[in-house]
N, C-alpha and C positions, 0 to 999 in steps of 0.2 A: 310434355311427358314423353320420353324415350320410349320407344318400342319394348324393350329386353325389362327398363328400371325404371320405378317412380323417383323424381327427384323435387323435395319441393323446394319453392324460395316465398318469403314472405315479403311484403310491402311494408311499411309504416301505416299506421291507423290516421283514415281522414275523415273527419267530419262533411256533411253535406250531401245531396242529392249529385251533383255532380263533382265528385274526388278529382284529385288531380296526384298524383305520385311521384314523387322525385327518385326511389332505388331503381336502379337497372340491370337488367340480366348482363353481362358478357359474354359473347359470341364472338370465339377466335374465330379470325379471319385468316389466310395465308397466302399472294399472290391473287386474293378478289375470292378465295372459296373459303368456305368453313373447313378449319380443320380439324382430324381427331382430336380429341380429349386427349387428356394426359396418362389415361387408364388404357391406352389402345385401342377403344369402343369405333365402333364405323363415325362417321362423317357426320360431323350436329345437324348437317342438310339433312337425315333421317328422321330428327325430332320432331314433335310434334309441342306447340307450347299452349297448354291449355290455362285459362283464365278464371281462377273462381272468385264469385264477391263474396266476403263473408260479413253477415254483421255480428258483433264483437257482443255488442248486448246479451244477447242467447246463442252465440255462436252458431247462427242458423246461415246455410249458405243457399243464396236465392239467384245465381244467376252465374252463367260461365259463358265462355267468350273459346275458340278455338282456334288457333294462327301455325300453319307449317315454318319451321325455320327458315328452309328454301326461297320462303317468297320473301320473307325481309333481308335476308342476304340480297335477290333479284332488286328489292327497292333499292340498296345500299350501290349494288351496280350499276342502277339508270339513274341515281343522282336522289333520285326522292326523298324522303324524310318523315312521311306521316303515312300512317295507314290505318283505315277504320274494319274492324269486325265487328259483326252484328252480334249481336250481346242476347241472350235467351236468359229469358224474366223465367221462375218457375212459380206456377198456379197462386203459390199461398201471399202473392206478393203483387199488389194493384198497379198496373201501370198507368203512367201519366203524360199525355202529353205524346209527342211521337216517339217512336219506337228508339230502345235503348239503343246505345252501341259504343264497342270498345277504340280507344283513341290510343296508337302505339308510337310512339315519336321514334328513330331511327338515329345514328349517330356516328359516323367512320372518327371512330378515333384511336390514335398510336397510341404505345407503353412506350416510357422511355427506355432507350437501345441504350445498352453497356458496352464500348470499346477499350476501357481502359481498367475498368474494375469490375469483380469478379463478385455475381451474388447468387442468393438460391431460396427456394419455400416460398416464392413470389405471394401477398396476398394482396388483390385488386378488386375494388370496388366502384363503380361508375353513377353520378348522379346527375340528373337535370331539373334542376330547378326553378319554379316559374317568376318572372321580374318580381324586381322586388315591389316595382312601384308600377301603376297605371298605366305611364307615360312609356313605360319601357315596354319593349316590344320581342326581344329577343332573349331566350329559356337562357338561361345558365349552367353551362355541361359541366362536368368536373372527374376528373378522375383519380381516384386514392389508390395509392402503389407502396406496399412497403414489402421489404424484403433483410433478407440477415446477410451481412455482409461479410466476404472471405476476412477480412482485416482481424474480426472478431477473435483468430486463433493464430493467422499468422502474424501481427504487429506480435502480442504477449510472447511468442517464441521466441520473434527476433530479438525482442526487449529483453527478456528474463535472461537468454542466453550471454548479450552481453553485461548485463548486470550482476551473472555469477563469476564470469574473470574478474570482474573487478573487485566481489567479495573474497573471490578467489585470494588475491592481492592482501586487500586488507588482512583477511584472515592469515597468511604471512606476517604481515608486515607486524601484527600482535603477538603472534607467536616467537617473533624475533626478539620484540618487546618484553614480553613472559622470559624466556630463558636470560635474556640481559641482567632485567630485575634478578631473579635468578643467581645468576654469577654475584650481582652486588651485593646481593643479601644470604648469600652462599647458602640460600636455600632449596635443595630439592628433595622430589617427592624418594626417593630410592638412591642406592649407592652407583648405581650403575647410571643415572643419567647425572652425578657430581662429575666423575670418571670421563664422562663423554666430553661433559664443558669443560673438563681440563682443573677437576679439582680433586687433591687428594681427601680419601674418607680416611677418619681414623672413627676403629669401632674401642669400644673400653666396657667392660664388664664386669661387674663387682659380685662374686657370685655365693659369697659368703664370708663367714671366720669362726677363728675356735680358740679354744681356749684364754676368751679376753681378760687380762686379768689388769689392775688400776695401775695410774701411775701417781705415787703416795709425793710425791714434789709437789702438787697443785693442789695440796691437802685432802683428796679425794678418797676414803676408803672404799678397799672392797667391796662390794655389796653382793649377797646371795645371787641375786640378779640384777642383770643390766639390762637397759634400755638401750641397745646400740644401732646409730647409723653410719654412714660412712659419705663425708665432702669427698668431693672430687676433683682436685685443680688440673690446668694443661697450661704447659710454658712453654716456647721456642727460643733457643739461644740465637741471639741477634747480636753482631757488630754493629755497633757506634760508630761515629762520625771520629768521637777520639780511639777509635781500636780496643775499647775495653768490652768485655762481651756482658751481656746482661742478660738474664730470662726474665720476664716477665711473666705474672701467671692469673691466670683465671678461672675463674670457679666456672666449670662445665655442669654441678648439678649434684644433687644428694640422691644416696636411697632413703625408702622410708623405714620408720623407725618398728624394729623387731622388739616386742615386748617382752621380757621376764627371762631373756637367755643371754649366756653367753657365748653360746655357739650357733650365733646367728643366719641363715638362709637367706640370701637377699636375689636371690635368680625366679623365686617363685614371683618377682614384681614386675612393673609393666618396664619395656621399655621409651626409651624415648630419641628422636629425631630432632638436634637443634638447629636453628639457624644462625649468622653472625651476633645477630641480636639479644636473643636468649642464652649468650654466655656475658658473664662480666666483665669482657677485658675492654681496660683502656684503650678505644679503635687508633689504631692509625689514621684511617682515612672513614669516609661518614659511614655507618650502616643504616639499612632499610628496613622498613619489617616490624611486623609485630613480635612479643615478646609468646615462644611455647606458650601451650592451654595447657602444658603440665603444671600447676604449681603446688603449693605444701599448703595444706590447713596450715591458718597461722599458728595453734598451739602446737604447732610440729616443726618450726621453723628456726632453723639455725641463727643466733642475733648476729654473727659473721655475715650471712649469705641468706637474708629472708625472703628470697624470689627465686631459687632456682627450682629446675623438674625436677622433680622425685620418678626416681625409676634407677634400677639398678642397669641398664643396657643405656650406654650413651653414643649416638654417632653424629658427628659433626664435619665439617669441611672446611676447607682453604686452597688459596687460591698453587694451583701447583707449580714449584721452581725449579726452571727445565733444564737449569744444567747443574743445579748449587746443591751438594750437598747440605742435607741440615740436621739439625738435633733439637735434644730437650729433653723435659721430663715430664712424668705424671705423679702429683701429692695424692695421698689418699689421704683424709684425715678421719679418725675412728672418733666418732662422742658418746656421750651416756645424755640419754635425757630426764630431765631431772621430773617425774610427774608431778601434778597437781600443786604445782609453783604459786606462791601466793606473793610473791613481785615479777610481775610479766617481764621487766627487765633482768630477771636475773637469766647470764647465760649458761648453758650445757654443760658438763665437764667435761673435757676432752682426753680423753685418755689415749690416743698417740698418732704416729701416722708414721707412712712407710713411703719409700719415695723409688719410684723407677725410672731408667733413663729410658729414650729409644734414640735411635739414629737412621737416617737413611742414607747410603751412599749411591753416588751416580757414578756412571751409568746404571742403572737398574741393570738387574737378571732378570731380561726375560723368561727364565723357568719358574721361576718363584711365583706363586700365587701371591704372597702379600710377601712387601718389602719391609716390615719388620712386625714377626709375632712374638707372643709370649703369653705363654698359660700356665700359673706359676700359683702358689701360695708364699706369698710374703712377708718377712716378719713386721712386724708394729715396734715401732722403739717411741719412747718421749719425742715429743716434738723438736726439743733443742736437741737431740739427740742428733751428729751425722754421722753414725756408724754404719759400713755399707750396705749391700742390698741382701748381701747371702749370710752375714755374721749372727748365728741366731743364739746368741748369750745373751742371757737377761732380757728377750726378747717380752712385750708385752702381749703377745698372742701371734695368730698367722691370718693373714689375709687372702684368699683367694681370687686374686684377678686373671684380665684373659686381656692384650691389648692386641689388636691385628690396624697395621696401616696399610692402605692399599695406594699408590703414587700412581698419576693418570699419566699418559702417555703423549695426551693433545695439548697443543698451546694452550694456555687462558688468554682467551682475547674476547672481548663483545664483538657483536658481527654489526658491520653497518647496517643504517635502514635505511640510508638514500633512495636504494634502486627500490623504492616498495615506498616508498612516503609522499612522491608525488601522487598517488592514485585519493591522495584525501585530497587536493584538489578538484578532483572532477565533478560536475555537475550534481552528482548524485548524493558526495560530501557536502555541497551548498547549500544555503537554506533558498527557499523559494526567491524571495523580495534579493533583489542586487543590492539594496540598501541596507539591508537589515543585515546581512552576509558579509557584505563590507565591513559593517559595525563589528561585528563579531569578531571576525580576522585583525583588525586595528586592537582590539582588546585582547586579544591571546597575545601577538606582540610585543604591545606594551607590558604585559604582566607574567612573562615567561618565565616559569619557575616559579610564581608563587598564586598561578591559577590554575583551576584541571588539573590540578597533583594528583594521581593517584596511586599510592608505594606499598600497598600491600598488596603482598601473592596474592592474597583469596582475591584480588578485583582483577589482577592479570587474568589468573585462570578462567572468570567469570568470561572476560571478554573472549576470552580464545575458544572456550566450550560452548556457550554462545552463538559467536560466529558460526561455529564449525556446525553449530544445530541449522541455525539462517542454511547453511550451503547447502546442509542434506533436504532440509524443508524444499527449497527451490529447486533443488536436481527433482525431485518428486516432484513437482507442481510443473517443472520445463518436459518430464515425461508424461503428464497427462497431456497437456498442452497438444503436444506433438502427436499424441495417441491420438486426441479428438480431432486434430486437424489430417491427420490420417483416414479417419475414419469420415470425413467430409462434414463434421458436426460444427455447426457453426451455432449455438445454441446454450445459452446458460440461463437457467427457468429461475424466479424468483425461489421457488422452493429451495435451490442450492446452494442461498445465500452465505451459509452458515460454512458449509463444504470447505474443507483446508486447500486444498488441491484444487478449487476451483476457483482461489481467490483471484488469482493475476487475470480473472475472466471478467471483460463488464458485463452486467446482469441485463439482459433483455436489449440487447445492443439492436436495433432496426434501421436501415436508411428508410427515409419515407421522401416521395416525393406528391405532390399534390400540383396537379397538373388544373388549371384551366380551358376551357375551349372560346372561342368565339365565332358566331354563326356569321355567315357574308350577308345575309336577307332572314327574316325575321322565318323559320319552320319552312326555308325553299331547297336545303341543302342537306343531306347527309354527313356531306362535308363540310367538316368546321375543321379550324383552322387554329392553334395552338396557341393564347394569349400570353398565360405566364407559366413557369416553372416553378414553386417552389421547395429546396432541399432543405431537409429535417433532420437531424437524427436525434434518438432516442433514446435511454438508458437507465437505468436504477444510480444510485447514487457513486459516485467512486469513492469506494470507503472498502476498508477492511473488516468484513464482516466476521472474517473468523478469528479476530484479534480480539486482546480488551478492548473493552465499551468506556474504560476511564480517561485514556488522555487520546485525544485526535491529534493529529501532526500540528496543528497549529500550538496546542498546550505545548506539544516537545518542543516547539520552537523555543515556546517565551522560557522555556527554565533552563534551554541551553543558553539565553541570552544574560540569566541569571548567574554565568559560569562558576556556578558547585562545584564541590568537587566531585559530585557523580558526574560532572557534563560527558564524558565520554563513554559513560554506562547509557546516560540519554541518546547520547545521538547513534548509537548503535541501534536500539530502539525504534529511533525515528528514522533510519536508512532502511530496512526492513521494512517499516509500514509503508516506506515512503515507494520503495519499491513495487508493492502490489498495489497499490493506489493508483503511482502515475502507468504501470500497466495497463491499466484501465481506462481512465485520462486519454492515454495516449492513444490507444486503438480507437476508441472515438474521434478524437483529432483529424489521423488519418483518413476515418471513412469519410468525415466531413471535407475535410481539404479534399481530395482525391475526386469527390464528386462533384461538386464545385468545378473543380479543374475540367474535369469530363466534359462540363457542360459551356465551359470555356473555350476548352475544341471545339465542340462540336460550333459554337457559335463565332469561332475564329478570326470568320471578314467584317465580321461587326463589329458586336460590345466585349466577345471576349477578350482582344486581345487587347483594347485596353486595361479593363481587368486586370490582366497580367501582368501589365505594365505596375498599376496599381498598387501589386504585392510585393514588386520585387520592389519599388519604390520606398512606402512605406508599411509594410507587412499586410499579413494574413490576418484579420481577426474576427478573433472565434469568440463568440456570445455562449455564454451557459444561462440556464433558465433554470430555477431550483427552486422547488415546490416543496423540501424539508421545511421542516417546525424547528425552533429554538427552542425545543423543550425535551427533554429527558434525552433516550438515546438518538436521537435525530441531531439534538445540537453536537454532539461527538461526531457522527455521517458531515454536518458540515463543515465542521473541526478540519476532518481529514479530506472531505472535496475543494475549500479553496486553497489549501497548499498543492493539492494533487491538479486543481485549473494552473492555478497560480506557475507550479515550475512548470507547462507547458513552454511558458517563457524564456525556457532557456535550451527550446528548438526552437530548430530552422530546414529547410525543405532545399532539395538542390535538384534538379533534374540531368540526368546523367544520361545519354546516348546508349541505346540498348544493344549489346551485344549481338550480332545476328543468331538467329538459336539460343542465346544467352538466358537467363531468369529475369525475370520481371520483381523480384523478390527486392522490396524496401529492404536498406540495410545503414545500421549506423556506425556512425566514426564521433570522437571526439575534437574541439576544435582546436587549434592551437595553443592557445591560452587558458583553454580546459576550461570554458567556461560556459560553454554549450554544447550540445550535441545535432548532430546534422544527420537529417532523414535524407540518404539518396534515392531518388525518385528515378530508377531506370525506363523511358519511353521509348516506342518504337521510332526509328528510322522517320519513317513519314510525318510522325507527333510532333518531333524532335527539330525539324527543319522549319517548321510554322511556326516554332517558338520565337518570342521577342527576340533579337539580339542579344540585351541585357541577361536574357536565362541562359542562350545558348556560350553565353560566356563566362557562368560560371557565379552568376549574382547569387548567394542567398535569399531568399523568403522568410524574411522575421515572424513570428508567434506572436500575436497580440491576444492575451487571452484576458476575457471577462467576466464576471460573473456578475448578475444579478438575483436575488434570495427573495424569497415570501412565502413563508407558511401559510396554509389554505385550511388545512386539516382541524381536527376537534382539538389537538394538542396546541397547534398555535393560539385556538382560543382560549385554551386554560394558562398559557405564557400571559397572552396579556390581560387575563386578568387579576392573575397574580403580581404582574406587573417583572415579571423575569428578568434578572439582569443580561441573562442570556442571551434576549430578542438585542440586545447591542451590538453581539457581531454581526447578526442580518445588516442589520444599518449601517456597522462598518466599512463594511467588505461592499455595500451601492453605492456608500460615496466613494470610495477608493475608485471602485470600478468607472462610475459615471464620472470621476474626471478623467480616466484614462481614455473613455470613449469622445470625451469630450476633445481631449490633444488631439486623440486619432480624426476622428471627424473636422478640425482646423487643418490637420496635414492633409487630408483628401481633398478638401477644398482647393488646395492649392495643386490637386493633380491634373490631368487632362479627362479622367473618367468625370467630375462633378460637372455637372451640368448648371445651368441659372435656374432652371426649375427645382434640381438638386439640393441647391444654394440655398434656396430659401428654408425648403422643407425641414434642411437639417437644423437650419438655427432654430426653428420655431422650435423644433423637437427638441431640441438642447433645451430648450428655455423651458420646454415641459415637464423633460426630466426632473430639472432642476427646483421647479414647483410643487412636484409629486414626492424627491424626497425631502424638501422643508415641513411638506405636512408631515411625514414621515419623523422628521427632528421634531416637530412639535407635539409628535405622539397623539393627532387630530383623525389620520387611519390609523385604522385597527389591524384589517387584511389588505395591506397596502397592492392590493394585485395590479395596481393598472400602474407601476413601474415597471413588470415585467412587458406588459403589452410595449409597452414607450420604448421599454429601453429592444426590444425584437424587431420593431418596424425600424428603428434607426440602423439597426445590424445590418438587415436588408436592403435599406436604401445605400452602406455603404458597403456592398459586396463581399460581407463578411457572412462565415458559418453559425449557424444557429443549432444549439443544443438545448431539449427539455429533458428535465432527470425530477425524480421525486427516489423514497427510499426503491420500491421494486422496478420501475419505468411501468407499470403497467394500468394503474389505475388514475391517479391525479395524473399522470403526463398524459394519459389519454385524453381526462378534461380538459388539459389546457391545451393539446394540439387541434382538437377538435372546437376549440373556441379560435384559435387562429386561423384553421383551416372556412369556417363561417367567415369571420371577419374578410377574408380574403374571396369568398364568393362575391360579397356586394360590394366591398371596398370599405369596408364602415371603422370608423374612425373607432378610439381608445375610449375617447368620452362615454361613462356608461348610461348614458340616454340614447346614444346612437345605438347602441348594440342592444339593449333589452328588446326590442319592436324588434332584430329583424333574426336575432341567436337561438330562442327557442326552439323554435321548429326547423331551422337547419341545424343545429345542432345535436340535438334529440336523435333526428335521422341518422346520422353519423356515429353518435355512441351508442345506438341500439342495436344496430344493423351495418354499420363501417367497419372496416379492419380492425379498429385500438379493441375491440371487443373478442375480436378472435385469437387476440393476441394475448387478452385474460384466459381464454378457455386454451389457449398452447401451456400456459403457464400452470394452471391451477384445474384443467380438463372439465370445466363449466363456462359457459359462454354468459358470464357475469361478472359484474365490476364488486371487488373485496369493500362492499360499503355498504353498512346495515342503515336504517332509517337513522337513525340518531345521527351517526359521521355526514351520514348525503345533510341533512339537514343547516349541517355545520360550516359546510361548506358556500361560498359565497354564489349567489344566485347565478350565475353566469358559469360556473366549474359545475353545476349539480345535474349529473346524471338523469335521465328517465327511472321512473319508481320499476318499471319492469327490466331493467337489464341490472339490477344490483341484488348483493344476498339477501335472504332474511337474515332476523338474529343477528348475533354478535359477531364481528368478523376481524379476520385481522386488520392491523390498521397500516398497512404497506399502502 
């Protein structure tokens, strides 16, 4: 008890007259003294630790025990290790036997020291606990360290930033694509962006007529009224091959049909914007494109021209000829429609047309707004009629047109995409699997031009607006990024799963390190001595939580592999997701390798630099550990985590000579063949010199990444018992994995790190693996969990990283680190007869009262695990929490 503050700490609940306790207080030490607390307070030498027993039953507390700081620090200094205080029984409570007294065990032991990476919010927890067996003689110390590691904000910078040039890129490089289409299909959205591509608009406007009167040749009488509309052709006079000139013409489009008059209005209608397509001319060369959304009720429809837009304003384009004078003309053709026809083939009458030339001469006047206008009312004459344009005798009425050309000034040319088309090579264009990417690429190849077609504008547009959302999305998500790594936040809570802007973040990212002691004489020493090390990290699932829940990147694989013609609407899709996935992926990676590496150093004249040797040899590899369900939205979370493991594959690690003063900041490049990407690892001077030769020269560090899957939760029980087709990719994605582990573990064998002791262990465990998932094939496990255990001590034995993830990192990854963190107190094998006798009660201790619990109350501001009676129950006896560290009631199911 502090002088100034009460502070308490609870034990674990023991049965018996004489308890024994495995939590520990921590007592910073500094240079052999207690140092201040981290609030400032004077010196823990001033505490006082007072002792109370309590018994649970009636919460009655019957006896207290009182111990100065000072004097157990003085043990810690003269070597000692046990001290007894006399323990004060109180009245209501009969003592037996000789007089009580409190038993405090003492313990000098280190945190691990960071040189090389950078972490914060330390949470440590120390425990001793007593043999497991009779014959043993000596407590078992241990201490739990986990902390949030810098990587957590600055790898998703460095990633996202360069994952937005290359969107950057792409987003060009469609854009290029869009205006091409474009030009081919001489379709744009405005007159001013034809103009820019280098294509003349011509506008044409039909704005009315007057006085329509019949033409009595096609035996058509008068009528009081007419139903008039008006075709619309356009021709260019073209030289031939034999020098004779020709126009050819084509129907541009009708107005609609003005009922009961003959001095028709046709300006109050809509107009319309066509593309090469949406006119009828025999092409020259192919067009693109969909046909106008303008078209005619069919009882409105000309039997000459039964497709074109109706709309009295017509603009269309072509391609502009930069030094060639040209010509032509505009038909107007006037009809009457005949109502309520009772032979649908009968056609229209036409009662006449008017025909006007234009011309353009080159050079253009620059003064001139449009290079040839005219706004005119025009006579109508019969159709065989060619009487000129101004002769108005005998005319059959007057037509009111308006034509304006406007001639661009810019070449027509398509712009290349070379310089912008390699960037769909790079890693981030690739699919995960090198084989499956392979396949893909051999199939676009072979089928060029008649796969992935995609020729209509609306899908250009799509991709380019698209894009251009993707870039703004990630310039916002690379500003928080930076904000929070600014503001030293190194922290993304299960609650902000959902969060747009927080997706490039892994959810509950942790390093954890679980340290062993070993005593030199059975309770003679204070000083224990450091047996093993081992590195953990930790994390919610790599998934895109703020995305659709419908396709996981592995789905976008299989239907890009199916080459539709959306494929490139998919993989757009799947770049994006793919994006803040491997984000994620990746900064765990990092914190994993990097700490690994640390402790490589640190152990240099030994094991580590074999190790080193090891990676640059045959790779790094990284174990993932995944406690999602194959059922509802978890099978999507794994969807998207083993593409998001899976392209870890296609890095690799360099370590680079550090600048003096320079940044320490990982930063990445592409490889040559663009078919990886390389993390530079900048170390200090000192680091850099004790590297193997082979690093110091410049070797790469391959990616061996793995994954092995098991749902644990109430949902994988409702998978099999429905028998889910789903639980398939769990057991996919174990065999894939455990034969990769399996090549890997043959290539170490043949390294100078495997040892004969090594040798054997790892065959057996291969043979285990491969035992645990035939039961697995044979559908004999249910909650196949002890492949994860198998395939985590193999990771280990071959100096590879280990990662646990479930959907939030914070509940099942707590059971299952605190089931290895057990396993690894007494050594105890996978076999679950060996673990049930010795995992309970160390176990229990550690999810009650260990860090993974304070790491639910950082997340969720309750020091309890999100698992109501039902979920704990479901759970396999060896993952199941104590009934007092979980919610009541119904809780989420993270």
């Amino acid at each position: 008890m502090h002088l100034q503050r009460n502070e308490t700490y609870f034990t674990e609940i023991v049965e018996g007259p004489n308890p024994v306790f495995a939590l520990g207080i921590q007592i910073p030490l500094r240079n052999g003294h207690a140092s201040p607390a981290e609030d400032g307070r004077a010196s823990l030498t001033a505490d006082i630790l007072n002792f109370t027993l309590i018994r649970t039953q009636d919460n009655y507390n019957f006896g207290s025990a009182s111990v100065p700081v000072e004097r157990l620090v003085s043990l810690v200094e003269e070597g000692g290790s046990t001290e007894y205080v006399p323990f004060e029984i109180y009245a209501k409570v009969n003592k037996v036997g000789v007089d009580p007294a409190l038993r405090i065990t003492v313990a000098h032991i280190e945190q691990t020291e960071h040189t090389l990476i950078s972490t914060q919010k330390q949470l440590t927890q120390a425990y001793s606990f007593p043999p497991a067996a009779q014959s043993e003689q000596r407590r078992k110390i241990a201490l739990e360290e986990v902390m949030e590691p810098d990587y957590e904000t600055s790898i998703p910078a460095m990633f996202l930033d360069y994952m937005y040039k290359e969107l950057q890129i792409v987003t060009q490089l469609w854009n290029i694509r869009c205006q091409n289409e474009r030009k081919k299909q001489l379709s744009f959205e405005t007159p001013e962006g034809a103009l820019a591509a280098g294509c003349d608009v011509f506008e044409v406007i039909v704005r009315g007529a007057r006085n329509l009167k019949a033409d009595h040749s096609v035996g058509f009488t008068d009528a009081v009224q007419m139903n008039p509309y008006v075709c619309v052709e356009f021709g260019e006079t073209v030289i031939r091959a034999d020098s004779e000139k020709t126009t050819d013409m084509v129907t541009v489009g009708r107005t609609m049909t003005e009922l009961g008059t003959n001095d028709p209005t046709f300006s109050r209608q809509r107009a319309s914007t066509l593309t090469a397509r949406s006119m009828s001319l025999p092409p020259s060369k192919p067009v693109y494109g969909n046909r106008s959304a303008s078209t005619l009720d069919p009882r409105h429809q000309s039997a000459e021209s039964p497709k074109e837009p109706c709309a009295s304003s017509f603009t269309f384009f072509r391609e502009s000829h930069a030094d060639t004078s040209s010509k032509g003309a505009f038909v107007f053709k006037v009809f009457h429609e005949i109502a309520y026809k009772k032979d649908p083939t009968q056609e229209d009458f036409a009662i006449g047309q008017c025909v006007v030339r234009w011309n353009i001469t080159k050079p253009l006047d620059s003064d001139e707004e449009y290079n040839f206008a005219i706004d005119q009312w025009v006579s109508i004459y019969p159709t065989v009629d060619r009487r000129g344009m101004y002769d108005d005798s005998a005319d059959l009425g007057k037509l009111h047109v308006q034509i304006r050309i406007k001639c661009s000034t810019v070449p027509f040319s398509l712009q290349s995409e070379a310089a912008y088309r390699q960037v769909e090579k790079t890693p981030l264009f690739r699919l995960a699997d090198y084989n499956k990417d392979h396949k893909l690429r051999k199939m676009a190849k072979k089928s060029k031009g008649t796969f992935m077609v995609e020729t209509a504008i609306a899908d250009f547009v799509w991709h380019v607006k698209t894009l251009e959302m993707y870039l703004y999305e990630l310039q916002k998500m690379l500003e928080h990024v930076r904000s929070k790594r600014a503001a030293n936040a190194t922290f993304r809570s299960s609650v902000m799963k959902k969060e747009k802007l927080w997706q490039p973040l892994a959810t509950n990212l942790h390093l954890s390190y679980f340290t062993t002691f070993k005593e030199k004489e059975p309770n003679a020493s204070a000083h224990v001595t450091v047996d093993h090390v081992r590195v953990t990290v930790t994390c919610g699932a790599p998934t895109a939580h703020g995305l659709s829940e419908k396709y996981g990147l592995l789905d976008l694989e299989d239907e890009m592999m199916e080459a539709k013609p959306s494929f490139y609407k998919t993989k757009h899709v799947y770049i994006y997701r793919k994006i803040l996935c491997v984000s994620q992926s990746l900064s765990v990676l990092v914190t994993s390798f990097m700490a690994l590496f640390e402790q490589c150093i640190k152990d240099i004249k030994n094991q580590g630099e074999t190790i080193l040797n090891q990676w640059a040899k045959i790779g790094f590899l990284f174990q993932w550990e995944s406690l999602v369900s194959s059922q509802g939205k978890e099978y999507t979370m794994l969807n998207d985590c083993w593409i998001a493991i899976k392209t870890l594959g296609r890095f690799c690690f360099k370590f680079v000579r550090q600048v003096p003063g320079g940044s320490r900041a990982i930063y990445l490049q592409t490889t040559e063949d663009q078919k990886s990407y390389i993390l530079h690892v900048p170390v200090p001077e000192e680091v850099y010199n004790i590297l193997p030769n082979v690093l110091q020269q410049g070797q790469l560090i391959a990616v061996v990444p793995v994954l092995f899957s098991q749902g644990i939760n109430e949902m994988q029980t409702v998978a099999n018992i429905i028998k889910s087709s789903d639980v398939e990719l769990q057991h996919k994605i174990n065999l894939i994995c455990a034969k990769t582990l399996e090549n890997y573990a043959s290539e170490y064998i043949q390294t100078e790190a495997a040892t004969p002791e090594d040798m054997g262990m790892i065959r057996c465990m291969i043979e285990t693996l491969k035992e645990v998932l035939n039961e697995e094939t044979l559908k004999i496990a249910k909650k196949n969990y002890r492949v994860l255990l198998v395939a985590g001590d193999l990771a280990r034995i071959l100096h590879g990283g280990r990662v646990t993830f479930c959907k939030s990192g914070k509940d099942r990854t707590a059971m299952a680190i605190t089931l290895e963190q057990t396993r690894m107190v007494h050594g105890t094998s996978s076999e679950k007869a060996d673990m049930y006798d010795t995992i309970k009660p160390i176990a229990n201790v550690m999810r009650e009262f260990g860090v993974r619990i304070r790491i639910a109350e950082k997340n969720v501001g309750k020091a309890r695990y999100t698992f109501n009676g039902l979920q704990r129950k479901m759970l396999p006896k060896v993952y199941r929490p104590p009934l007092r560290s979980i919610q009541s009631g119904m809780a989420d199911l993270s």
